[in-house]
NUDREN-779054 format. One record per residue (C-alpha): residue in three letters; x, y, z. Coordinates in steps of 0.05 Angstrom, whole numbers, plus 5000, padded with zeros to 4 digits. Last residue first. Example, Ala and Ser with C-alpha at 12.3 -4.5 7.8 and 13.67 -1.06 7.14 Angstrom:
! residues 2
SER527349795143 ALA524649105156 
! end
This chain:
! residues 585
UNK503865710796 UNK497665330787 UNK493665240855 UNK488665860842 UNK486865490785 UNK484764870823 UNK481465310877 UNK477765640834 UNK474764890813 UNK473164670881 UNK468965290877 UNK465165280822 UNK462964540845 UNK461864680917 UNK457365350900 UNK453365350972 UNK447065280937 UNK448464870880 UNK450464290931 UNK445164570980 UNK439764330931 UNK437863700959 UNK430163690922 UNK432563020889 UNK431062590951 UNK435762050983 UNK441262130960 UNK440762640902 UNK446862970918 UNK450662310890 UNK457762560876 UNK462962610818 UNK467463220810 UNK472063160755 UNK477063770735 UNK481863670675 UNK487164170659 UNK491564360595 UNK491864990619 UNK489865310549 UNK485464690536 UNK481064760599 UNK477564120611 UNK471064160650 UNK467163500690 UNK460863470736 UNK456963060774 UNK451663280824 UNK445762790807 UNK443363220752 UNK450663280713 UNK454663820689 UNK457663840626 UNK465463980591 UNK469264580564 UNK473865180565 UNK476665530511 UNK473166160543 UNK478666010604 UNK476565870667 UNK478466380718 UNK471966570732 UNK471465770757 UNK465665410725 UNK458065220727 UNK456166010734 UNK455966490786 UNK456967280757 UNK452867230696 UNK455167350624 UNK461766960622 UNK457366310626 UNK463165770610 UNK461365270563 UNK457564630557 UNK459264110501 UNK454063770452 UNK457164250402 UNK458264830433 UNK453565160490 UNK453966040503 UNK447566200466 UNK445066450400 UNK452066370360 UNK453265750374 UNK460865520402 UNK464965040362 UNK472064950404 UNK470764300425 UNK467463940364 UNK471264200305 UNK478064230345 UNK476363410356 UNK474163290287 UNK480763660262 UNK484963210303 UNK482762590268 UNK478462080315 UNK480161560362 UNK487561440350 UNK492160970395 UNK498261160431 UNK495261120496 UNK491161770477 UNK488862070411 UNK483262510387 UNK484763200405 UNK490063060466 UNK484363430507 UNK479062960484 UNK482862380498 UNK484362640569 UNK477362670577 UNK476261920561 UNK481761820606 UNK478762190659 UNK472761900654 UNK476661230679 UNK479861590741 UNK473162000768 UNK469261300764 UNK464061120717 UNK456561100700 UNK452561250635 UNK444561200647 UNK443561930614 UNK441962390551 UNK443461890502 UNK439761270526 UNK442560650553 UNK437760350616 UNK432360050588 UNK430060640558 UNK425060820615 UNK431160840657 UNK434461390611 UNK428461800613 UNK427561730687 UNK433162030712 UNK437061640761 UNK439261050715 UNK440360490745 UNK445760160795 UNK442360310855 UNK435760700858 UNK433160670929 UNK426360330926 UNK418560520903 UNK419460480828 UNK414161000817 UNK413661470874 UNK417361360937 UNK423861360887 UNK429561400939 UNK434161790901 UNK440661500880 UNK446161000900 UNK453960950893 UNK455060290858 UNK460559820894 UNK456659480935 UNK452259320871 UNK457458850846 UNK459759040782 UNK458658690721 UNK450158780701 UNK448859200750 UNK452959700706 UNK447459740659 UNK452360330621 UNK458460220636 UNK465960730643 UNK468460150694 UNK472759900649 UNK476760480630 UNK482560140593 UNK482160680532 UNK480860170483 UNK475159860529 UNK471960500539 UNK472360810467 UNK470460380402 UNK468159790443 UNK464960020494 UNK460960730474 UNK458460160404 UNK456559660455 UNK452260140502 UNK450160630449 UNK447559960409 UNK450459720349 UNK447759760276 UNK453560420263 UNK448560850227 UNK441560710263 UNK444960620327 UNK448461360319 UNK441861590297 UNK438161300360 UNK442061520411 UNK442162280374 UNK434662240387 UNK435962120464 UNK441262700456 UNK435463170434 UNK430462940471 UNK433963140537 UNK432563870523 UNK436064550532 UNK432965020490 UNK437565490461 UNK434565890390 UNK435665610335 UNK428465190322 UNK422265510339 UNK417865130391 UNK415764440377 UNK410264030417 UNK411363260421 UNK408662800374 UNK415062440352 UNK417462400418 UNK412662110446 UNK412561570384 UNK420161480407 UNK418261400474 UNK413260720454 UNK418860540414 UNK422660480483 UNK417260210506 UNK417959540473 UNK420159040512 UNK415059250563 UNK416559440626 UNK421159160690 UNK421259230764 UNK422858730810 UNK429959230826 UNK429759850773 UNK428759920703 UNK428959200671 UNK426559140598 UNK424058400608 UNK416358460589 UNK415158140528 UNK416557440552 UNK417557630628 UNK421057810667 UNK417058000752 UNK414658640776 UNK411558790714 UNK409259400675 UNK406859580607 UNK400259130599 UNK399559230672 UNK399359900676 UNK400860170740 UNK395060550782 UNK393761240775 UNK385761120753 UNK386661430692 UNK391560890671 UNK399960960690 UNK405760720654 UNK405561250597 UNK403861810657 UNK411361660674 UNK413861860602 UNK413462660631 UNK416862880568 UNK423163310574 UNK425663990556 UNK420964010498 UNK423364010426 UNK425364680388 UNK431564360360 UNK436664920385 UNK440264400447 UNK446664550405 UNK447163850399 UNK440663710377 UNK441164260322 UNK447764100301 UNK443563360284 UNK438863660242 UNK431563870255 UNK428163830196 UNK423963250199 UNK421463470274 UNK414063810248 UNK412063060230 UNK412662590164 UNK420062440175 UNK420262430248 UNK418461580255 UNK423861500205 UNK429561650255 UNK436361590210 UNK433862040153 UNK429862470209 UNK435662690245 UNK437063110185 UNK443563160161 UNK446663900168 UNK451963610219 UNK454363150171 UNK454562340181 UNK457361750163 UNK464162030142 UNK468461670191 UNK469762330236 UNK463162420232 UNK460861720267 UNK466661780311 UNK464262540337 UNK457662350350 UNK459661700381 UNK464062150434 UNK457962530439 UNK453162010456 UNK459061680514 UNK462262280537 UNK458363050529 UNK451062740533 UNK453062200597 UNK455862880635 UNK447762870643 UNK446962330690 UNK453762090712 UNK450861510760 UNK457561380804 UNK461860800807 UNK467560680863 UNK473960510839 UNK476061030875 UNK473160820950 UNK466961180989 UNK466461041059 UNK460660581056 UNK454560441117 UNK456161141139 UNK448261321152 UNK448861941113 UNK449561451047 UNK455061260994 UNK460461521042 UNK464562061051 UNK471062341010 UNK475362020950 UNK481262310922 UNK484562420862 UNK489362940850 UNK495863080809 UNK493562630750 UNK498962810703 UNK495962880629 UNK498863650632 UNK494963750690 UNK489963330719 UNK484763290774 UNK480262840815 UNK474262930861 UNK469762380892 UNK463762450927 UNK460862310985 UNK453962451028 UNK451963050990 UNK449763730999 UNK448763511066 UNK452064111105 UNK458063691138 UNK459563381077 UNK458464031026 UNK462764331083 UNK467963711080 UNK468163821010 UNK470964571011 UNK475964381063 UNK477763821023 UNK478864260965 UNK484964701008 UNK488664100995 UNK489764380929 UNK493164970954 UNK498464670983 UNK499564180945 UNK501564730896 UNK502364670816 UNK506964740777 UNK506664000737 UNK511563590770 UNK509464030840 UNK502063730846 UNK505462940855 UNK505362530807 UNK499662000770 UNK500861880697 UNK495361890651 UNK497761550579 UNK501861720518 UNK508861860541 UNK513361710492 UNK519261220492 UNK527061120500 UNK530860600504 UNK536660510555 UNK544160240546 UNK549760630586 UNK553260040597 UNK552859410549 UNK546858890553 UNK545958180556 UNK552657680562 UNK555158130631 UNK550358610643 UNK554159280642 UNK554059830691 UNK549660410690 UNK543260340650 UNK541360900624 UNK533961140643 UNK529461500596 UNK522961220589 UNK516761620577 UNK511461680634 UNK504661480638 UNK506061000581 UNK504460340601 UNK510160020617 UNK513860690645 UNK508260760691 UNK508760090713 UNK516460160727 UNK514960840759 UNK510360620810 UNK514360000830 UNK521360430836 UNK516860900886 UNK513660380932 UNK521160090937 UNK523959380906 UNK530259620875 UNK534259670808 UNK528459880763 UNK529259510699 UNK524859350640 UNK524858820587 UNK520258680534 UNK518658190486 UNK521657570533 UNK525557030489 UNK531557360503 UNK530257480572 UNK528656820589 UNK535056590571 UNK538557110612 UNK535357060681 UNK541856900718 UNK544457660699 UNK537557950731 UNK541957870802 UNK548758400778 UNK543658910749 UNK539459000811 UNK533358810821 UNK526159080810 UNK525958630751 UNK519958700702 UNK519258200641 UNK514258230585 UNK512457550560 UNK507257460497 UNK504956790499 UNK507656050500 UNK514756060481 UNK515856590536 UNK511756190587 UNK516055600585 UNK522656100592 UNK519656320652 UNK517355620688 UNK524955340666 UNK527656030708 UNK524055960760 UNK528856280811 UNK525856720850 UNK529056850907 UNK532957540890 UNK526257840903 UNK521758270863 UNK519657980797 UNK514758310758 UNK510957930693 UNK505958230646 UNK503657730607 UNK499757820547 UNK495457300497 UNK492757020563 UNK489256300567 UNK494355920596 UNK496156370649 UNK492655960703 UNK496055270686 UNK503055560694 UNK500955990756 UNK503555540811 UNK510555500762 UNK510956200770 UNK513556150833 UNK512756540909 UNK505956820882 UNK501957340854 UNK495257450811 UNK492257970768 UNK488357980717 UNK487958700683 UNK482159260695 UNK485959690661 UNK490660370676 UNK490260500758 UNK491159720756 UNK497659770736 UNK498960160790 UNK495959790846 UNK500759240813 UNK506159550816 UNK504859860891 UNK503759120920 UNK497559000947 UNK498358200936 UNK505758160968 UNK511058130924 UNK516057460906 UNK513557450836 UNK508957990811 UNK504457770752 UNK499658170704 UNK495157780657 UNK493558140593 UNK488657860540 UNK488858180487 UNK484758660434 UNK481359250466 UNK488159450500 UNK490859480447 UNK497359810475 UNK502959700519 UNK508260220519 UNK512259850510 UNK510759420449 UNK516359760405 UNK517059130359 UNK521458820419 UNK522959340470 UNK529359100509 UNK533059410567 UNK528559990580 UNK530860290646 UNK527460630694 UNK532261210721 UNK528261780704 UNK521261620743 UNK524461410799 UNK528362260813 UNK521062420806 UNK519161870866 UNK525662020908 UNK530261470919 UNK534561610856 UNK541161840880 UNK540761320925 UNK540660800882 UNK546261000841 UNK550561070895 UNK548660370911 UNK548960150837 UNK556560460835 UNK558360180910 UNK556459390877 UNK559959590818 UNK566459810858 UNK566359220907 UNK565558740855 UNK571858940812 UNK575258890875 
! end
């Protein structure tokens, strides 16, 4: 009888919770040794995520991967995975059938590493698991196998939502009724439009918008992703990479960000490096740049460059560096082979010298000057800032960007040189340079600047997804902090978001709304609190702090020839991002 009533109780229970927002309360945290769920350092372990008795697309682990790039495997028993799992400092372990009954395998691994368990079972089957639970770190329950109870369980492991479940009967030698830990949310979590106010609706009304940009070849794909309240309510991908169709564009997909590089990976240095103390806005770029200090640029300081009020050029034309008076390439500074000297790759059998970048610099360095505070936007600026934050931390942009922010956050596929560890299927390509490097650009840096610089520079060469920005936007927006982890001191953030020059409408390395002119970068309805950048190839990104909203628009309008204009010309951008406000109830 007793049977009977619990086994009614859980199925009661069960269906009172089949509905994904219903899910996300009835997780239950069972055991949360030294408060490691939700899971962080990221930067620091080794994490191995394993689903017993699931298929290999199941919705847990499409989940988890939503937050890292994490290891994933599956199988019928652990025990084929002993050897494999070795090497991780985390595991991350689901079990989804009744089946599984490795219990000598589990309790191996929990003297071995660090063992979070995840049962999508009920309460009466994770009873024969008891010894390994009390050696595991970390316990979760979600009492059945659906789409739903996956979603939330990995959400509730990483911090996309907060736990709150109780657990409803008792587990008999383990845990008492109405047990259930609690714990922040400090991540992204993915829900539906309505969790957050907003109308489906409404939003769905942006793939009308895209399919005209689609249909008009203002671009062949893009994707477009959005958040409220860190709840990613949107993200969705839309085309292909070319007009040909040859690949339908996928999320984890990586775009070249061009310009939104400034306002993430240089800026987000910036604002380390002054959160630290090793460096002012008044400093002169010169005392980190010695090749300025004896030339009309020693005074420009580093609020200057980010302002875009320096004086210097818009850009420098660092082709005619590669080419003699007779137009042909140099040979002394170009190579269609490495070698010693000559391995600074810019494009496919095409490298320069090892040390053009210095070559740039000197460019630079003698470049015209026109007054200083007054707005001049200018890619020199944030190419300079490149090399002051290398000069003060002793790491390149690439490595410092990586290890300080993109690996933290879990947003692996946030690269500069991406070529270099993701498969160039997977890179969304460029112009087709006729000109100079005479082949589609895949997988390096559209603008030439950036290319010339190896590849990491300061105004461009940074690539992502929409879903890994976000993160790094979502930092921003929680002012210095996100997955439970802090980046910089809240002050440094309000300093660096919400400055705004007085001689035009940019802030500090940030773009802001043009109130002044009737079509501008952003929704009307965008706050003045508003910021982010736009992007050459047609990317884009703006968080508005008073709605607490992140919009990310990532395409290649480029492909195949940089004179595509119809993405500015029929207002996509601006428009996508009305209808996001118009969506919020």
């Amino acid at each position: 009888m007793r049977m009977m009533k619990v086994n009614l109780l859980i199925f009661l229970f069960a269906i009172l919770f089949s509905h994904a927002s219903a899910q996300n309360e009835v997780v239950t945290l069972l055991k949360n040794d030294n408060e490691l769920i939700p899971i962080q350092g990221l930067g620091k372990r080794t994490i191995a995520v394993v689903s017993l008795g699931a298929n290999a697309d199941n919705c847990f682990q499409s989940t988890m991967a939503l937050y890292n790039a994490f290891d994933f495997y599956h199988a019928e028993t652990l025990a084929a995975l002993a050897s494999q799992l070795k090497p991780y400092t985390t595991v991350i372990c689901s079990i989804h059938s009744e089946k599984i009954d490795d219990y000598t395998a589990l309790q191996s691994l929990a003297k071995q590493t660090e063992l979070h368990l995840c049962f999508f079972l009920s309460p009466q089957q994770v009873e024969k698991y008891k010894t390994s639970i009390l050696s595991a770190k970390s316990v979760v329950l979600a009492y059945d196998n659906t789409d739903d109870a996956q979603k939330a369980a990995a959400e509730v492991i990483m911090g996309g939502i907060a736990a709150k479940g109780k657990l409803p009967v008792s587990i008999r030698g383990l845990f008492e009724k109405g047990i259930g830990l609690s714990t922040k949310k400090v991540r992204l979590s993915y829900q539906h439009p309505q969790e957050v106010g907003m109308s489906e609706k409404i939003l769905n009304k942006i793939a009308g918008i895209v399919q005209e940009g689609l249909d008009k070849k203002a671009f062949p794909g893009c994707q477009v992703l959005v958040a409220k309240n860190g709840v990613v309510v949107y993200n969705h991908s839309f085309g292909f990479f070319d007009y040909d169709g040859t690949h339908a564009v996928q999320p984890s997909d990586l775009y070249d960000l061009a310009s939104v590089t400034k306002a993430t990976a240089t800026l987000s240095a910036v604002m380390k490096l002054y959160d630290d103390g090793k460096l002012h806005l008044q400093d002169s770029i010169s005392r980190y740049v010695p090749l300025l200090k004896n030339t009309d640029k020693k005074g420009i300081t580093i609020q200057n460059a980010l302002f875009h009020e320096s004086g210097l050029e818009p850009f420098l034309p660092l082709h005619l560096a590669l080419i003699d008076s007779a137009g042909n390439l140099r040979i002394d500074r170009v190579s269609f082979v490495p070698k010693v000297g000559m391995s600074k790759q810019v494009a496919d059998d095409f490298y320069l010298a090892d040390d053009f970048d210095q070559t740039i610099l000197q460019l630079i360095a003698g470049s015209k000057l026109k007054p200083t505070n007054r707005y001049l936007y200018s890619d020199l600026n944030f190419m300079l800032l490149k090399e002051v934050v290398e000069n003060i931390s002793g790491q390149s942009l690439d490595v410092f960007a990586d290890q300080i922010f993109f690996t933290p956050l879990g947003a692996s596929s946030t690269v500069f040189l991406p070529r270099k560890t993701f498969q160039k299927a997977m890179i969304a390509p460029t112009e087709n340079d006729t000109f100079l490097r005479k082949q589609v650009i895949t997988g390096y840096p559209h603008d030439d600047s950036a290319a010339f610089m190896g590849g990491v520079s300061g105004n461009a060469g940074l690539f992502s997804n929409a879903n890994d920005l976000a993160k790094l936007l979502q930092t921003y927006l929680n002012r210095g902090e996100y997955g439970g982890e802090r980046y910089f001191s809240e002050s440094t953030a309000k300093l660096f978001t919400q400055t705004k020059s007085p001689h035009s409408r940019r802030g500090l390395g940030f773009d802001k709304p043009d109130k002044k002119h009737e079509t501008g970068a952003t929704s009307e309805k965008a706050s003045s609190a508003t910021y982010g950048h736009t992007g050459f190839t047609g990317t884009c990104f703006w968080i508005d702090p008073e709605q607490q909203l992140i919009y990310i628009f990532l395409s290649n309008r480029v492909y195949p020839s940089r004179t595509h204009t119809q993405l500015m010309n029929l207002n996509i951008r601006p428009r996508i991002h009305e209808v996001i406000y118009q969506s919020i109830h």
